[in-house]
N, C-alpha and C positions, 0 to 999 in steps of 0.2 A: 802213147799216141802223141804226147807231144815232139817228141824226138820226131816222129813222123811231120808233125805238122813244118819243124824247124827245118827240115831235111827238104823237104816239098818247098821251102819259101828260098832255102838259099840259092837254087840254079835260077831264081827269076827276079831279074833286075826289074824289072818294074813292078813285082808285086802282083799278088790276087788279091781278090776281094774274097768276102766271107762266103759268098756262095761258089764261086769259082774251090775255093777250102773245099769247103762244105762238100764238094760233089767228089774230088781228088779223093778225098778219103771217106767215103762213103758213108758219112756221120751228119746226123741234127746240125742246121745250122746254131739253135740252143746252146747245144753242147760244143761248139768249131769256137762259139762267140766268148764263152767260159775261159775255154784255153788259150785265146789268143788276148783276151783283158788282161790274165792272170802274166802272160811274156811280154805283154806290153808294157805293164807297172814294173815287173823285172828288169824291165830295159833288155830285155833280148831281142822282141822285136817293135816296129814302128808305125806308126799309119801316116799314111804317105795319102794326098788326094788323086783324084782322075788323071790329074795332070802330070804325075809324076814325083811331084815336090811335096813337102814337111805343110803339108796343113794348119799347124800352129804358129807360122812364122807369122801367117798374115794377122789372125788373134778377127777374125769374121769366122770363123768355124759355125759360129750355131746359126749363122745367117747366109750359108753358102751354098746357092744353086745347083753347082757343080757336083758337090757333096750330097745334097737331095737326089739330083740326079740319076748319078753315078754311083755314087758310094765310094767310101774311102778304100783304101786297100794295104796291103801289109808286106813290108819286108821285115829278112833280117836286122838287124840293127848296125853291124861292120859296115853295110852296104855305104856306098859314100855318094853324095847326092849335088851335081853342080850346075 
C-alpha cells in the first residue's frame, strides 16, 4: 500500500490531504496517517500547506489558521516548489 499511496501522490503537483488519501485508497484515515508519518520521516514524501508551499519554512505551524482550516497536504518529496 505504500507504493500505492507514493504512486497516487506523484501525478499531483499540489498534493492531497489525508482525507482526499484516505478516500483514493479506500483505507482508515488512522492507518493513510501511519503511512504517510512513516514517508514523511523517510524523506520520500512532504507536507506542504493549503497554500501550496513547505509549511516549516514559516516555523508558525502550531499557530496556523490556514492549517486548522484546511489541513496540510502531501507530496512526493523530488516535487520542487517556487
Amino acid at each position: 500500500m505504500l507504493t500505492q499511496l507514493i504512486k497516487l501522490l506523484e501525478g499531483r503537483e499540489s498534493g492531497l490531504s489525508l482525507s482526499e488519501i484516505s478516500r483514493e485508497l479506500n483505507a482508515q484515515p488512522t492507518a493513510v496517517m501511519s503511512m504517510i508519518g512513516m514517508l514523511v520521516q523517510k524523506g520520500k514524501l512532504i507536507e506542504i500547506g493549503p497554500d501550496g508551499k513547505y509549511c516549516a519554512t514559516c516555523g508558525l505551524e502550531s499557530d496556523c489558521n490556514l492549517l486548522r482550516a484546511h489541513g496540510k497536504r502531501y507530496v512526493v518529496a523530488s516535487h520542487s516548489f517556487t
